[in-house]
C-alpha positions as CSV (number, residue, x, y, z in Angstrom):
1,X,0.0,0.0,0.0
2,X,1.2,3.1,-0.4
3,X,0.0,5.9,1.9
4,X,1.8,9.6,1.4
5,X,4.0,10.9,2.9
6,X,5.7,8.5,4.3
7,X,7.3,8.6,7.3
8,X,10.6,6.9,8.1
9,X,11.7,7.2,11.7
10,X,15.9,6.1,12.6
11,X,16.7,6.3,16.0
12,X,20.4,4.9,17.3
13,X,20.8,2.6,20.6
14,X,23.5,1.3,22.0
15,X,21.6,-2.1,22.8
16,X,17.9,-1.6,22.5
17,X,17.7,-5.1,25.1
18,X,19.9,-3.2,27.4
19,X,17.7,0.2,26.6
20,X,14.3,-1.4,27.1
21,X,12.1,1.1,28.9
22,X,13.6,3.8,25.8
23,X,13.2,1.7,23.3
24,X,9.9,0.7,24.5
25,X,8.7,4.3,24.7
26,X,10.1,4.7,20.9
27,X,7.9,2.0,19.7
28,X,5.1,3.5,21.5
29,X,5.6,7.2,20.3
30,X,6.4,6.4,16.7
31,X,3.2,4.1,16.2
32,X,0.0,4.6,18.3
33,X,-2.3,7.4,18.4
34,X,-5.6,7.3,20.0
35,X,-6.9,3.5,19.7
36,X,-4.7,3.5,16.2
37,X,-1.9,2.7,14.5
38,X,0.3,4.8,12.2
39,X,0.3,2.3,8.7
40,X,2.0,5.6,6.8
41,X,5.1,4.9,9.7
42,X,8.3,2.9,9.4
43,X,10.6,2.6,12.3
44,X,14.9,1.8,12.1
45,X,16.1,1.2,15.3
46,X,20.1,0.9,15.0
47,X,22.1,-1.3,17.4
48,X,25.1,-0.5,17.3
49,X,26.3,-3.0,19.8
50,X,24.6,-5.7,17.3
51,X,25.7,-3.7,13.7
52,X,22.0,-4.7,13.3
53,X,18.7,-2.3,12.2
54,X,15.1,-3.7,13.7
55,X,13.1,-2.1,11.2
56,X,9.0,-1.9,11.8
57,X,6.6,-0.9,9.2
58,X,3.5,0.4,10.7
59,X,1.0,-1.1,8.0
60,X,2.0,-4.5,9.0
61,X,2.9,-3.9,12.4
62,X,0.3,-6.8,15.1
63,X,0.2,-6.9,18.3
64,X,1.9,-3.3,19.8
65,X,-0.7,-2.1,22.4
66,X,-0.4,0.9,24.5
67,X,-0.6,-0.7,28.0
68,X,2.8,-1.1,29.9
69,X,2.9,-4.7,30.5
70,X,2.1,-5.2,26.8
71,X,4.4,-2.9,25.9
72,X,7.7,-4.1,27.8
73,X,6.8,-7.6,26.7
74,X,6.7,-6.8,23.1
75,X,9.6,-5.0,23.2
76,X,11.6,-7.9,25.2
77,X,10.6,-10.4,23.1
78,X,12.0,-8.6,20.0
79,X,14.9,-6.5,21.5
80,X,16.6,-9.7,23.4
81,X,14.9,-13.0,22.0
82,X,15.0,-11.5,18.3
83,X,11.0,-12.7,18.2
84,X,10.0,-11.3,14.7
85,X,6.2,-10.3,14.9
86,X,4.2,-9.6,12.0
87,X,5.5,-6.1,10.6
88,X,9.4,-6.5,12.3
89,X,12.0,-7.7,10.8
90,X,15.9,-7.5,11.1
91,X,18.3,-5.8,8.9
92,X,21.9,-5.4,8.3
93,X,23.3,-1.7,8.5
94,X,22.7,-1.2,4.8
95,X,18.8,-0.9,4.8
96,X,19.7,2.6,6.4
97,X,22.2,3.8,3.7
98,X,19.5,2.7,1.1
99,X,16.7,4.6,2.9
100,X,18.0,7.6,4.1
101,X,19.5,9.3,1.1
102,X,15.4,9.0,-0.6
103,X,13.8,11.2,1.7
104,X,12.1,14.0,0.5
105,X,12.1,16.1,3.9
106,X,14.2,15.4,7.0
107,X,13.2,16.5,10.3
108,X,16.3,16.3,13.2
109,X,17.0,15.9,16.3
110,X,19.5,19.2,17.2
111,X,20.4,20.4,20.7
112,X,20.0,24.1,19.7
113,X,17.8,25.0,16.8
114,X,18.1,28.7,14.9
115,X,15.1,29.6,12.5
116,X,12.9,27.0,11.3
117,X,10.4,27.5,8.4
118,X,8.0,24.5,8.5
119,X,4.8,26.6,6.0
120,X,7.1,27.1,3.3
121,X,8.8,23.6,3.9
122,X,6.0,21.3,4.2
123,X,4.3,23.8,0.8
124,X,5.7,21.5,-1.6
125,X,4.5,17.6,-2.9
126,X,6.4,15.1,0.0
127,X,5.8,11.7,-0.4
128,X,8.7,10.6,1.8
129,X,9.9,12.2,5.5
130,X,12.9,11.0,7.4
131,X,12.5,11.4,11.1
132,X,15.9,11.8,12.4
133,X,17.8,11.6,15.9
134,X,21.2,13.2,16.8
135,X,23.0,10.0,16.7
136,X,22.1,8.8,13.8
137,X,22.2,12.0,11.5
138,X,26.0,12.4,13.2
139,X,26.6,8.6,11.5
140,X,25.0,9.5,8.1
141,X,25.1,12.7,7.8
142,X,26.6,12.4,4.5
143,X,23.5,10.6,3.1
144,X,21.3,13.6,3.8
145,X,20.4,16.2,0.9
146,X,17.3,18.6,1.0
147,X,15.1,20.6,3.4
148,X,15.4,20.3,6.6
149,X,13.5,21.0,10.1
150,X,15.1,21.2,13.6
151,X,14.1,20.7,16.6
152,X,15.3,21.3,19.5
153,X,15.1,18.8,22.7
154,X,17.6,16.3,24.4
155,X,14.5,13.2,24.7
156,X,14.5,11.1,21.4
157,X,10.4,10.3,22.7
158,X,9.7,13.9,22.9
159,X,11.2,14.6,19.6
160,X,9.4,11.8,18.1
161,X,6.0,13.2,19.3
162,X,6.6,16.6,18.1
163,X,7.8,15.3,14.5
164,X,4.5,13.7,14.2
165,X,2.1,16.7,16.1
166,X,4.2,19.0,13.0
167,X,3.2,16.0,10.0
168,X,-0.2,16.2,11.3
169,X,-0.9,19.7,11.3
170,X,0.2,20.1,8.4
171,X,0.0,17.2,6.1
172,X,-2.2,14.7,8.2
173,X,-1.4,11.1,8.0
174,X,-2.9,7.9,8.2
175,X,-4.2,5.2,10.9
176,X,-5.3,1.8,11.0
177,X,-8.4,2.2,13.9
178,X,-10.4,-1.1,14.7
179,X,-9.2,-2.6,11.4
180,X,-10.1,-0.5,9.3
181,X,-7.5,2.2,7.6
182,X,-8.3,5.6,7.7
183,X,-7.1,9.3,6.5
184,X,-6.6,11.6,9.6
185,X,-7.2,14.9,7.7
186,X,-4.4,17.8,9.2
187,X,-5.7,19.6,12.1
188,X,-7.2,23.2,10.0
C-alpha cells in the first residue's frame, strides 16, 4: 500500500535489550495514536552494539498495544529473544544507507535550533519524511540532501512526538483504527 507521505523514523541505541524502557517508549511514540496505529510509519532502530537495524513498518505492524505490561513484553521479546512479529523484521546496516538518502524532507533531532520555516517547507509535494535523531544524523550525515526542520530537545520520545504533532498539522497522516485504515485529515 502506499500511503503519502511517508514517514521513516531512525533512531540509534546502543543495545535496545539493554535500553528497554527507551526503546519501548520509541515503539510506542512512533506508532500509536488514540486507539490506532500509524500504517504511513516505518521505524529503524540501530544497534550499534549488534551492527543490526530492527526495522517496523506500521501497515503490518500486530500486536503493539499501549498498555505497559504489553508494551515491555513486546519489546523484550524482540529486542533480546530477536522474536519477529508480523510487521518487524531484522536488517543489516545497509537498509539505512539505502533509505535515508530518498527522503524527501528530514526533520532532526539538534540540541540548539536557529530559525525554522515549517509553511514554506512542508508547501511543496512530499511523499517521503525521514524522522531523524542526533546519533544517527551524526553517523549518516553524509547521506542527507534537502530541506530540513530542527528541533530542539535532548529526549528522542519527545522529539518523536513533536515530529508527528508538525506532519499532522500540516499534512495529516494515516491510521489503521479497529481494522479499518483511515485518513486523519491535518488539524485546520
Amino acid at each position: 500500500m502506499n500511503f503519502v507521505p511517508l514517514r521513516n523514523i531512525f533512531i540509534y541505541s546502543n543495545n535496545p535489550c539493554k535500553e528497554l524502557g527507551l526503546t519501548s517508549k520509541v515503539l510506542l511514540y512512533s506508532f500509536i495514536t488514540s486507539h490506532a496505529i500509524r500504517i504511513d510509519t516505518r521505524l529503524y532502530i540501530y544497534d550499534a552494539e549488534n551492527n543490526i537495524v530492527y526495522f517496523f513498518d506500521g501497515y503490518e505492524l500486530r500486536h503493539l498495544y499501549a498498555q505497559e505490561k504489553s508494551l515491555q513484553g513486546f519489546s523484550k521479546k524482540i529486542f533480546c529473544e530477536n522474536k519477529l512479529y508480523p510487521g518487524v523484521k531484522i536488517h543489516s546496516l545497509a537498509i539505512i544507507k539505502t533509505i535515508l538518502p530518498i527522503q524527501d524532507l528530514y526533520i532532526i533531532m539538534r540540541k540548539t535550533v536557529s530559525e525554522t520555516r515549517i509553511h514554506r517547507t512542508l508547501n511543496k509535494i512530499i511523499t517521503s519524511i525521514g524522522i531523524i535523531d542526533t546519533e544517527t544524523l551524526c553517523l549518516f550525515n553524509n547521506y542527507i540532501s534537502g530541506d530540513i526542520i530542527s528541533l530542539s530537545t535532548d529526549s528522542k520520545v519527545i522529539f518523536i512526538n513533536q515530529a508527528h504533532y508538525i506532519l499532522d498539522n500540516h499534512v495529516g497522516g494515516w491510521i489503521r483504527r479497529y481494522g479499518t485504515i483511515q485518513r486523519a485529515e491535518r488539524f485546520k
